[in-house]
VEXDOZA-86940 format. One record per residue (C-alpha): z negated, x negated, y; residue number from 1. Coordinates in steps of 0.25 Angstrom, whole numbers, plus 5000, padded with zeros to 4 digits. Layout:
BEGIN
Z Z X X Y Y drenke NUM
...
END
This chain:
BEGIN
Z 4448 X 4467 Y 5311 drenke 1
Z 4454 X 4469 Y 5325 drenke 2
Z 4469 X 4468 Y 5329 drenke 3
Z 4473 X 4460 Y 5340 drenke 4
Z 4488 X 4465 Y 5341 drenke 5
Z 4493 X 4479 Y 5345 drenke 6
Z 4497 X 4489 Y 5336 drenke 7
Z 4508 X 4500 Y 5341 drenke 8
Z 4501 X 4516 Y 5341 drenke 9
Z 4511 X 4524 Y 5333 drenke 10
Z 4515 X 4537 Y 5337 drenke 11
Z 4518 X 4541 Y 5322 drenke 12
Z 4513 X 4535 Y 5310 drenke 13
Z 4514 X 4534 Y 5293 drenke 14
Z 4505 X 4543 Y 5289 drenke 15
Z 4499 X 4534 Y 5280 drenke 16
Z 4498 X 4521 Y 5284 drenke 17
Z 4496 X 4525 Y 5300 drenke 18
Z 4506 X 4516 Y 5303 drenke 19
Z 4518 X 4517 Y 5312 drenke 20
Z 4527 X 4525 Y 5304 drenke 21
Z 4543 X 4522 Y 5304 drenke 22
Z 4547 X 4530 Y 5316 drenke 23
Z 4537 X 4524 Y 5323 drenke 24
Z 4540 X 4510 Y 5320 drenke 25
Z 4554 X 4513 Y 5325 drenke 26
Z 4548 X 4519 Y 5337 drenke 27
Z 4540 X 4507 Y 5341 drenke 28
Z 4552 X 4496 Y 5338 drenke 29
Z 4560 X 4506 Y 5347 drenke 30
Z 4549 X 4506 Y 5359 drenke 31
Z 4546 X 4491 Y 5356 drenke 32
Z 4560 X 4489 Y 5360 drenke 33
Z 4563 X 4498 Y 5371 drenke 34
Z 4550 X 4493 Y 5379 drenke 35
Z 4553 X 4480 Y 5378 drenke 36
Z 4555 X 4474 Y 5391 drenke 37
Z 4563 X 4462 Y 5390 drenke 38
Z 4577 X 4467 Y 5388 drenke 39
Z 4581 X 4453 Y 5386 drenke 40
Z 4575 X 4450 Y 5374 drenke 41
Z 4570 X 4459 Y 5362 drenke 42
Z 4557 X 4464 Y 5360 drenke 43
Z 4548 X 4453 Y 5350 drenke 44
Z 4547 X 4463 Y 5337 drenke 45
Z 4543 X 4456 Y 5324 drenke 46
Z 4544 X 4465 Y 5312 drenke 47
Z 4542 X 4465 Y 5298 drenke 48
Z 4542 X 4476 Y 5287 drenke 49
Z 4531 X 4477 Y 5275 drenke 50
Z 4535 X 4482 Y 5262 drenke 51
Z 4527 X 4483 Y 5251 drenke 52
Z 4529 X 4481 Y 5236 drenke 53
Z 4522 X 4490 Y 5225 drenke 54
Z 4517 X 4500 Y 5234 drenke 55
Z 4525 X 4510 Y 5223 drenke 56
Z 4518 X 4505 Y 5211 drenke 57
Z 4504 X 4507 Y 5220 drenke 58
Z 4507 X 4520 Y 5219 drenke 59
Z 4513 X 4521 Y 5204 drenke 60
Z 4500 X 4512 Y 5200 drenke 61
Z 4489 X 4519 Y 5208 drenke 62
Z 4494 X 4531 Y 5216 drenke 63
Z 4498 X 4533 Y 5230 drenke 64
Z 4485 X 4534 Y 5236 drenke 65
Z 4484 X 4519 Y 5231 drenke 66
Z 4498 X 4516 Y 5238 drenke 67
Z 4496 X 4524 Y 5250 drenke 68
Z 4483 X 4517 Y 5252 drenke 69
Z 4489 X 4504 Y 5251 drenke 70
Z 4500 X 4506 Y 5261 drenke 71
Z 4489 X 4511 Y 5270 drenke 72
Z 4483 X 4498 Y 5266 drenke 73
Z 4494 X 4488 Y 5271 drenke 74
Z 4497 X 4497 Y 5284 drenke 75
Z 4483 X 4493 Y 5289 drenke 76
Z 4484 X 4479 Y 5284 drenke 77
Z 4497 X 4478 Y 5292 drenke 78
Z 4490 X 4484 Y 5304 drenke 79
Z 4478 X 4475 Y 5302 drenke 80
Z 4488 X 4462 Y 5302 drenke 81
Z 4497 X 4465 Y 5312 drenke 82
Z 4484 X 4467 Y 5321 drenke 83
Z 4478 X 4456 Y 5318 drenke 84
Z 4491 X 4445 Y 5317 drenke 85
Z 4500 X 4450 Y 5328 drenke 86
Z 4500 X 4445 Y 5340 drenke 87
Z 4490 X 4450 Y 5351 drenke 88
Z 4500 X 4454 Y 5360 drenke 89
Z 4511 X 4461 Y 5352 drenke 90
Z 4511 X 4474 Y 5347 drenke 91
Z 4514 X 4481 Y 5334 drenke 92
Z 4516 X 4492 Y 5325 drenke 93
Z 4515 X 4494 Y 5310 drenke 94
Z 4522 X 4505 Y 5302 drenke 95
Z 4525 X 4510 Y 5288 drenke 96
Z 4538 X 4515 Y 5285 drenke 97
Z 4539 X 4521 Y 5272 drenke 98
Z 4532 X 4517 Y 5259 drenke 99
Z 4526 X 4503 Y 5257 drenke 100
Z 4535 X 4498 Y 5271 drenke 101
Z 4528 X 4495 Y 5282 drenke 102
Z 4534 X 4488 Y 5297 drenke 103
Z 4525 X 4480 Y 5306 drenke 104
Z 4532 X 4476 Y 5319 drenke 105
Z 4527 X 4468 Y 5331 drenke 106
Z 4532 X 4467 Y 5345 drenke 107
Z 4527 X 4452 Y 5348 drenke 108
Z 4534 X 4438 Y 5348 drenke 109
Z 4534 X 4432 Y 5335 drenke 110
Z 4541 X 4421 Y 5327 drenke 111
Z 4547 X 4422 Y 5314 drenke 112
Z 4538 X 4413 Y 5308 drenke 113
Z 4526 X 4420 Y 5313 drenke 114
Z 4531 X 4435 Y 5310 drenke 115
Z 4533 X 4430 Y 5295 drenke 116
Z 4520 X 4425 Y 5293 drenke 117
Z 4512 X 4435 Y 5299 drenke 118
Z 4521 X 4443 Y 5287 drenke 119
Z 4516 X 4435 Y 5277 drenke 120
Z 4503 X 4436 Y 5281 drenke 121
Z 4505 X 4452 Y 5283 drenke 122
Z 4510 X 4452 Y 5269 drenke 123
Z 4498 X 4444 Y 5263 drenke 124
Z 4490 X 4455 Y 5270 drenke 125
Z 4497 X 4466 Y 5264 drenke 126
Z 4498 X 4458 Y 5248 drenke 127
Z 4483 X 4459 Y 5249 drenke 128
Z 4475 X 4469 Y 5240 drenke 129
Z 4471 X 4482 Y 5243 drenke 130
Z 4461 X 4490 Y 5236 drenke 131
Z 4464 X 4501 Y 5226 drenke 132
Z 4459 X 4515 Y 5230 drenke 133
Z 4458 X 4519 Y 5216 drenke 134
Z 4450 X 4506 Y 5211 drenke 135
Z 4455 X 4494 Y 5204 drenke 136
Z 4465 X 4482 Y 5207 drenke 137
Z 4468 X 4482 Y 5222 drenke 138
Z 4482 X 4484 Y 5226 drenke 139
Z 4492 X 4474 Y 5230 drenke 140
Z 4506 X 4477 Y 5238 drenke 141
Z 4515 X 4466 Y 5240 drenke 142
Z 4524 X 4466 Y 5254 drenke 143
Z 4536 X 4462 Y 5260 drenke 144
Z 4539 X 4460 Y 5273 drenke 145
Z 4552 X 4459 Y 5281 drenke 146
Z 4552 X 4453 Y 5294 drenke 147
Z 4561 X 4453 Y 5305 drenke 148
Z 4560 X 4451 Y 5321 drenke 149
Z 4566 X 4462 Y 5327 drenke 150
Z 4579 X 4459 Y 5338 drenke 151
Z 4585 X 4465 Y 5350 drenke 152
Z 4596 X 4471 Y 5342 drenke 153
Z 4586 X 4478 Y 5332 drenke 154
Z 4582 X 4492 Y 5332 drenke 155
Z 4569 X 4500 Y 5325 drenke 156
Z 4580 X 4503 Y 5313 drenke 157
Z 4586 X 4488 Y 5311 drenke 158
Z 4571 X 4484 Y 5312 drenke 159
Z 4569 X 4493 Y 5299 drenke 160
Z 4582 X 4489 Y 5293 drenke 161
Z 4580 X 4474 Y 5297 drenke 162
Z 4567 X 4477 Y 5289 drenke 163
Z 4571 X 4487 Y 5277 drenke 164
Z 4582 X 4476 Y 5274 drenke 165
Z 4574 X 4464 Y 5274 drenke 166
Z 4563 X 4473 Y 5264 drenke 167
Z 4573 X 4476 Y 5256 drenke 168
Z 4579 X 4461 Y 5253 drenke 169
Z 4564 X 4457 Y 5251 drenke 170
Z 4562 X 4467 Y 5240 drenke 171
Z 4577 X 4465 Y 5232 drenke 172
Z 4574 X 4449 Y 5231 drenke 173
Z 4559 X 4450 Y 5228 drenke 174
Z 4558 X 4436 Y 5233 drenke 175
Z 4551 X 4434 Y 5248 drenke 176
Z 4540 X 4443 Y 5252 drenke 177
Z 4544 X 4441 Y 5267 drenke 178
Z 4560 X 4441 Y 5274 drenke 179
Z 4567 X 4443 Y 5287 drenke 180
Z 4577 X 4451 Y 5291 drenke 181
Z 4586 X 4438 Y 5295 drenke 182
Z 4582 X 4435 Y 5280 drenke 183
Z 4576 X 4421 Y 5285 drenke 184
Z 4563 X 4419 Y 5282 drenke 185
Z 4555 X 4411 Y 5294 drenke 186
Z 4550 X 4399 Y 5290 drenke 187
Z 4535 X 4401 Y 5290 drenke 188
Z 4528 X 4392 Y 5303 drenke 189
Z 4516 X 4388 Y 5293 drenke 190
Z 4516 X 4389 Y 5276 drenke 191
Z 4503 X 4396 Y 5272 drenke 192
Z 4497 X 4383 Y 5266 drenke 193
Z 4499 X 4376 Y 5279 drenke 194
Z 4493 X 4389 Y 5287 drenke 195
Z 4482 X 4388 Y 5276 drenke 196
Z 4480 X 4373 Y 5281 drenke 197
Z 4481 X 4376 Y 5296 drenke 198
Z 4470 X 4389 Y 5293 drenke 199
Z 4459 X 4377 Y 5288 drenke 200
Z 4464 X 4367 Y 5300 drenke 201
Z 4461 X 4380 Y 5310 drenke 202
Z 4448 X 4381 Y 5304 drenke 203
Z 4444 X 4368 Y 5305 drenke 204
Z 4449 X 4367 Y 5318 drenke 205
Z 4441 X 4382 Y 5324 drenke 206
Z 4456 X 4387 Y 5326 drenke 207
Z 4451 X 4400 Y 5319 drenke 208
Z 4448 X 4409 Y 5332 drenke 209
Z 4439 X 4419 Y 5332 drenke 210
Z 4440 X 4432 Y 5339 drenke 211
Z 4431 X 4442 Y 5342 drenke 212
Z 4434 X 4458 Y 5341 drenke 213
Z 4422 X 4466 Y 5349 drenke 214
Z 4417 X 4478 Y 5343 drenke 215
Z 4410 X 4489 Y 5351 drenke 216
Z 4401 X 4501 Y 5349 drenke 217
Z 4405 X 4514 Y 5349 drenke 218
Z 4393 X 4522 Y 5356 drenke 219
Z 4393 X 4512 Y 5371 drenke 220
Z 4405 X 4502 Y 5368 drenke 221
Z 4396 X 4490 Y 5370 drenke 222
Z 4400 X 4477 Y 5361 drenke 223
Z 4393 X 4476 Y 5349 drenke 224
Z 4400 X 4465 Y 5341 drenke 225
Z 4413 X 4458 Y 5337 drenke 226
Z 4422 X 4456 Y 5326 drenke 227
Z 4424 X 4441 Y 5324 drenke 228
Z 4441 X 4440 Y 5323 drenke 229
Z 4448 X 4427 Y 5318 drenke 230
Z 4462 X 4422 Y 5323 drenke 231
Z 4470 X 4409 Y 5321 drenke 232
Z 4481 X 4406 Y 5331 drenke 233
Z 4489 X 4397 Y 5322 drenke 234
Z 4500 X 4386 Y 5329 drenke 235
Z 4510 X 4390 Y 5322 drenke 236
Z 4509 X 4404 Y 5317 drenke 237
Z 4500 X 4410 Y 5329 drenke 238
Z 4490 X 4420 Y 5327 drenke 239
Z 4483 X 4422 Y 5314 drenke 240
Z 4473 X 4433 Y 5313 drenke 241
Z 4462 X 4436 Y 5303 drenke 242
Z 4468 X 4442 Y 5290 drenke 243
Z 4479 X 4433 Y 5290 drenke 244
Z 4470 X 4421 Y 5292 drenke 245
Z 4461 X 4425 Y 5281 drenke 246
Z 4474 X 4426 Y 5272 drenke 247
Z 4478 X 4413 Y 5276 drenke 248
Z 4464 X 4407 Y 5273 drenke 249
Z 4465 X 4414 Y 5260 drenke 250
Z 4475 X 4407 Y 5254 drenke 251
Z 4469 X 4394 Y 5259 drenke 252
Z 4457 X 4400 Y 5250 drenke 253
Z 4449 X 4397 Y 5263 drenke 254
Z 4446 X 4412 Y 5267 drenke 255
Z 4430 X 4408 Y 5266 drenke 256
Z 4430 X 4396 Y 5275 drenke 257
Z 4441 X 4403 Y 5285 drenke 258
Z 4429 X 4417 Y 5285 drenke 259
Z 4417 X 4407 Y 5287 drenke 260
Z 4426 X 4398 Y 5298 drenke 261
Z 4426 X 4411 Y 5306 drenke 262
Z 4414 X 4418 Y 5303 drenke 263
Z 4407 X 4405 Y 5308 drenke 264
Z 4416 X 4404 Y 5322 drenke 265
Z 4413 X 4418 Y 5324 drenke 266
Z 4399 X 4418 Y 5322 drenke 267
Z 4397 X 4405 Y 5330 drenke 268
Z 4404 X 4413 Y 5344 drenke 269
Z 4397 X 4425 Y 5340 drenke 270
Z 4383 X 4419 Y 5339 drenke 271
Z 4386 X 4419 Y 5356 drenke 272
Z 4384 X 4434 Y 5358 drenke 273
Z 4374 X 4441 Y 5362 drenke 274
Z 4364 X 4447 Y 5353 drenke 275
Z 4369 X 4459 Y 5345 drenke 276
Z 4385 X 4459 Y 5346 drenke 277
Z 4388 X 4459 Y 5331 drenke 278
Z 4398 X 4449 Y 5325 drenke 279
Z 4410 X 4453 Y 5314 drenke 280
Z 4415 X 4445 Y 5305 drenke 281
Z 4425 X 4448 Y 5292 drenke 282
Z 4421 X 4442 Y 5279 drenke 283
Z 4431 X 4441 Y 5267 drenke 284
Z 4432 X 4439 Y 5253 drenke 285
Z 4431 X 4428 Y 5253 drenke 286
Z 4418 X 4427 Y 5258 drenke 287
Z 4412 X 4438 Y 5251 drenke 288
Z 4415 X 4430 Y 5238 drenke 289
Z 4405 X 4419 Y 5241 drenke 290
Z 4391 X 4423 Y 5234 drenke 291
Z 4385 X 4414 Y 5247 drenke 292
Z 4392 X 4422 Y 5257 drenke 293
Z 4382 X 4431 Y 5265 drenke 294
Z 4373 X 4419 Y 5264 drenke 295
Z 4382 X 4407 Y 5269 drenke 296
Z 4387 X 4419 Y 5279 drenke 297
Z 4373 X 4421 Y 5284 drenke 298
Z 4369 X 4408 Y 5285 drenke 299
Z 4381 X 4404 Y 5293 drenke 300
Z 4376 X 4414 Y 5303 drenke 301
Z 4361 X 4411 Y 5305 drenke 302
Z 4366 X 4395 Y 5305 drenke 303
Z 4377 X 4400 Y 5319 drenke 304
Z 4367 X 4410 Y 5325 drenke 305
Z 4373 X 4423 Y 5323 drenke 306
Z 4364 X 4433 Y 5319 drenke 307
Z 4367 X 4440 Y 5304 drenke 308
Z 4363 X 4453 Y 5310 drenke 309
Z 4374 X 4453 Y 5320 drenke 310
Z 4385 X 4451 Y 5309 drenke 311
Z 4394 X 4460 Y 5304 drenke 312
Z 4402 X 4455 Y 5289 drenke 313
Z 4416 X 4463 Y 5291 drenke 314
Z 4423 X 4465 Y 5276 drenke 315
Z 4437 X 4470 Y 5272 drenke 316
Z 4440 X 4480 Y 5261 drenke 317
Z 4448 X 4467 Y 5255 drenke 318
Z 4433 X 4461 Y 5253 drenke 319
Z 4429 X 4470 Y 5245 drenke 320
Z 4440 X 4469 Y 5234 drenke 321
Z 4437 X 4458 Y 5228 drenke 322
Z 4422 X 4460 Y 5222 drenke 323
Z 4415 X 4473 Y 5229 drenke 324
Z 4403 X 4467 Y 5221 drenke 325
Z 4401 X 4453 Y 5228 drenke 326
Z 4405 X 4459 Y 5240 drenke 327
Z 4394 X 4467 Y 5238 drenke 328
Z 4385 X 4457 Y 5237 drenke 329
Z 4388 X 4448 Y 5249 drenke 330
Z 4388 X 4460 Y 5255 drenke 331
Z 4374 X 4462 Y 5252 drenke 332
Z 4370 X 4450 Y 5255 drenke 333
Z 4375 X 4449 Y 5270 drenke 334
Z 4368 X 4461 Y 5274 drenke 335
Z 4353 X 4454 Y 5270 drenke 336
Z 4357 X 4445 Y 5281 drenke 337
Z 4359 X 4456 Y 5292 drenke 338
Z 4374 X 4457 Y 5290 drenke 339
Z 4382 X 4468 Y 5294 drenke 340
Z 4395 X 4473 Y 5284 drenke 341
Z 4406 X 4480 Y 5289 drenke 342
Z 4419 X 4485 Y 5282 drenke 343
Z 4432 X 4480 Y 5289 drenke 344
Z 4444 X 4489 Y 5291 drenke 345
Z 4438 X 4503 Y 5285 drenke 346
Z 4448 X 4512 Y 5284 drenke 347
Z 4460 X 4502 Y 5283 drenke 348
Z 4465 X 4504 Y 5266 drenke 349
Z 4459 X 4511 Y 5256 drenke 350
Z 4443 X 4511 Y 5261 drenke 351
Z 4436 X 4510 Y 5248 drenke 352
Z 4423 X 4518 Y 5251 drenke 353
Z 4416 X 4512 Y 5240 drenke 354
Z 4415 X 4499 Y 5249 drenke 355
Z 4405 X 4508 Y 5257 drenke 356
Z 4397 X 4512 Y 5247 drenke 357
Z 4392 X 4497 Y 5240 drenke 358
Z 4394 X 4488 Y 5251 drenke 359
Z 4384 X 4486 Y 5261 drenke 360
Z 4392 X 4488 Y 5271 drenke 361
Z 4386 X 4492 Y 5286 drenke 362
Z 4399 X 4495 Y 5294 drenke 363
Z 4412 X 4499 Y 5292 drenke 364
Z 4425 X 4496 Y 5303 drenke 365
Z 4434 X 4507 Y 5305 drenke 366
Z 4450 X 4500 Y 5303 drenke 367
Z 4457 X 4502 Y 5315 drenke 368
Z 4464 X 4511 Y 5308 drenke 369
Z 4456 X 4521 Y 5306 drenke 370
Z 4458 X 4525 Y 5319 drenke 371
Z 4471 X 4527 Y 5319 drenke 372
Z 4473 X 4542 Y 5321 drenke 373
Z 4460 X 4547 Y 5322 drenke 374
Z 4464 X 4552 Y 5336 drenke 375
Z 4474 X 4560 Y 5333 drenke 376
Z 4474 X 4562 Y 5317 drenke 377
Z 4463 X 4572 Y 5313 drenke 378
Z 4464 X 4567 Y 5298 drenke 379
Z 4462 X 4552 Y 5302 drenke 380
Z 4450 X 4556 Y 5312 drenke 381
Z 4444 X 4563 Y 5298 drenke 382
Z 4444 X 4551 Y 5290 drenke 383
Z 4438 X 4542 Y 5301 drenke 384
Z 4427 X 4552 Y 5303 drenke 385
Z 4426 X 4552 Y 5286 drenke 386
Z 4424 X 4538 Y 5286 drenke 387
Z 4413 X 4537 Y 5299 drenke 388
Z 4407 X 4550 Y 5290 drenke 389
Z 4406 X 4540 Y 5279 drenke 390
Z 4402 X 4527 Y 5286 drenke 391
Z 4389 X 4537 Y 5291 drenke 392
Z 4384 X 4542 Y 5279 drenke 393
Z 4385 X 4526 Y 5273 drenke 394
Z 4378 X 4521 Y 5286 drenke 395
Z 4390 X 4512 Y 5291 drenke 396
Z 4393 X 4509 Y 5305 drenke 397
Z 4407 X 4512 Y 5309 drenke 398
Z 4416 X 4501 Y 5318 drenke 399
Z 4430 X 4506 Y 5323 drenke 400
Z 4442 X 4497 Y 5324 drenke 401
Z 4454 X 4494 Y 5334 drenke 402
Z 4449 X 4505 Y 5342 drenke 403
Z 4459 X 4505 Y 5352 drenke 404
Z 4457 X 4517 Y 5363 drenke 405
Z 4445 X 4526 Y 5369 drenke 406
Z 4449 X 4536 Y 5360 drenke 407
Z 4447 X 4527 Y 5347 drenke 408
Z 4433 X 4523 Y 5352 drenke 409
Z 4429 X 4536 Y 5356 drenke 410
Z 4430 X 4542 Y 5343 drenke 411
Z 4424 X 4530 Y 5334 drenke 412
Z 4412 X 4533 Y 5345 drenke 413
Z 4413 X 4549 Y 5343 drenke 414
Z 4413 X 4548 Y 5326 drenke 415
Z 4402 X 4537 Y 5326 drenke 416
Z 4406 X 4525 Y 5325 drenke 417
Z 4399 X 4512 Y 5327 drenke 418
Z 4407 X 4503 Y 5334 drenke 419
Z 4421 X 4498 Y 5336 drenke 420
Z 4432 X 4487 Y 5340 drenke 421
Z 4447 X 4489 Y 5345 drenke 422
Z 4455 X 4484 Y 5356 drenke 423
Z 4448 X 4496 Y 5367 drenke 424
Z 4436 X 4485 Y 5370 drenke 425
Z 4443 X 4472 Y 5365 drenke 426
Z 4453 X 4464 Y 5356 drenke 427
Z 4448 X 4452 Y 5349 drenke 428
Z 4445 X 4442 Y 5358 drenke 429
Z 4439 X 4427 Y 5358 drenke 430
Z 4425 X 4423 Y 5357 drenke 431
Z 4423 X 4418 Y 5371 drenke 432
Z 4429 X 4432 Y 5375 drenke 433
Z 4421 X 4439 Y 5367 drenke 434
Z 4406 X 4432 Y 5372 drenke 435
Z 4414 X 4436 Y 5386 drenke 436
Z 4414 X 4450 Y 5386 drenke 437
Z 4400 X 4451 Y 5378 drenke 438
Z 4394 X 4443 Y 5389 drenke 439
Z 4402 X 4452 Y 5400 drenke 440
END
């Protein structure tokens, strides 16, 4: 999935995660200040910090190969959430500062009330599962957060120490899994069963809004499709992107009807492009657990007009957890209808190779991770050509994500990749936008 706001570049980073390190973190706050040009008032820095529990016993229970590939797991869900629920417009950075801490700060204008609950949507993230390298029941890390908005009278070090106390509070009462450093708890805009019941009004009422991310050959950079994207402005909370509205719909037990709500909207504006610019569209478990689903999917499409062949299914690791067998079979029964299977986020966590080898799977799409370093680290340039070594010998097509410069395109080109999507050509963008620049 693409991003919509702007992550920092870091001179230096963790070694592991490929976050910001600490330095750097106390580096950005400092710049973030200094270049602020209205004196008169402090530059808008929300903050929070992520600690997690259990990451010790992971590594007692299974090893720290298991504990640091978790960690490398929440980084990039923490990446993956901050660019797709932060605002367009602000920019961000995410670091690790030792163990299982982590910081995300943004420079953007944000209420209380919306800074805590995109924290307890990041935590909900985070408490998800995450497959075990070494086989057997998936892992589980449990977070908490301390948030704070950062004042003219606060430095890099009191923002840590702001932090660290709050963190620290939180882990001697055992009680709340989310605090502020003022230790007042803002009062949520929305309780989660009345967002639940504003998700199924927004449905009814087509408030879901579909965006459209355009993807792009490698070999001439001509458009050869577009990732369908979904985004929900809330009144009262604001923007809510993808992940986080799945979440919410999940806990309404309406993640089915809220995938088909979508996948129907963005075939119907699709069905208005020309002939063979392929439509993307991300499927979850949800889905995949319905025996009918590649049917009831297929016939959804003849009944709008969009051809099968055309179509691209986009699955998540967190898919395949469940039951690799089922998801085998739907699988299956999606390509007799002509449709294309792709692997969402490679590269982000613990890539289970075995996924390649009993999945029908036609493509795979890079995490926009994968490129970070490649430039300049000769060790991260080696795994991406293992992994496009790997994707050839299994007859897989290779798209790259969030490739951001000249540079990052011109090497997914030069190693063989397919195709590719990233803010250099575009950011997400609305369907009427969309149809604008494929008939320019």
């Amino acid at each position: 999935m693409a991003s919509l706001s702007q992550e920092m570049i870091y001179e230096t980073r963790d070694t592991l995660t490929g976050l910001a390190d600490q330095a750097q973190a106390r580096e950005t706050i400092a710049q973030w200040q200094r270049d602020w040009p209205h004196k008169s008032i402090a530059c808008p820095m929300q903050a929070m910090m992520i600690t997690l529990g259990r990451i010790d016993t992971v590594n007692v229970a299974f090893g720290e190969t298991a504990g640091d590939g978790a960690l490398v797991e929440i980084a990039q869900r923490i990446k993956h959430f901050a660019g797709d629920e932060l605002e367009s417009s602000s920019a961000w950075f995410a670091a690790r500062l030792s163990g299982g801490n982590f910081l995300l700060v943004a420079r953007q204008e944000c209420s209380r009330e919306r800074w805590q609950w995109l924290a307890e949507a990041l935590a909900d993230a985070i408490a998800m599962p995450i497959a075990n390298p070494e086989g057997g029941a998936s892992l589980r890390l449990w977070p908490r957060l301390a948030l704070m908005r950062v004042t003219e009278n606060d430095d890099p070090d009191s923002v840590l120490d702001r932090l660290s106390e709050v963190a620290a509070r939180m882990r001697v009462s055992n009680r709340r899994r989310i605090d502020w450093s003022t230790g007042q708890v803002a009062r949520a805009g929305r309780s989660n069963q009345q967002l639940e019941a504003d998700l199924l009004e927004a449905i009814d009422r087509n408030e879901i809004e579909i965006l459209f991310q355009p993807q792009y050959a490698l070999a001439d950079d001509r458009m050869v499709g577009a990732e369908a994207l979904a985004r929900w402005d809330h009144p009262v909370i604001g923007r809510i992107g993808a992940g986080t509205l799945f979440q919410i719909a999940e806990r309404a037990d309406h993640v089915a009807h809220l995938s088909r709500h979508i996948a129907r909207r963005a075939l119907e504006k699709a069905r208005e492009w020309p002939d063979g610019l392929r439509l993307s569209l991300n499927i979850t478990p949800a889905d995949l657990a319905a025996d009918n689903f590649a049917l009831d999917f297929a016939g959804m499409a003849e009944e709008i007009g969009f051809p099968l062949e055309r179509i691209t299914l986009e699955i998540i690791e967190q898919v395949l957890l469940a039951d690799l067998d089922r998801v085998s079979r739907v699988l299956d029964q999606l390509k007799l209808f002509g449709i294309r299977i792709a692997l969402d986020d490679f590269g982000a966590g613990f890539c289970n190779f075995r996924y390649l080898k009993v999945l029908p799977i036609d493509c795979i799409k890079l995490d926009r991770s994968m490129l970070d370093g490649v430039l300049d680290d000769e060790r991260d340039l080696a795994v991406f050509r293992a992994i496009l070594a790997m994707a050839v010998a299994l007859d897989l097509k290779v798209l790259v994500e969030g490739v951001e410069n000249e540079a990052q395109r011109d090497l997914a080109r030069n190693e063989g990749c397919e195709s590719y999507q990233g803010f250099l050509r575009a950011q997400p963008m609305s369907a009427d936008e969309f149809l604008e620049i494929v008939e320019s």
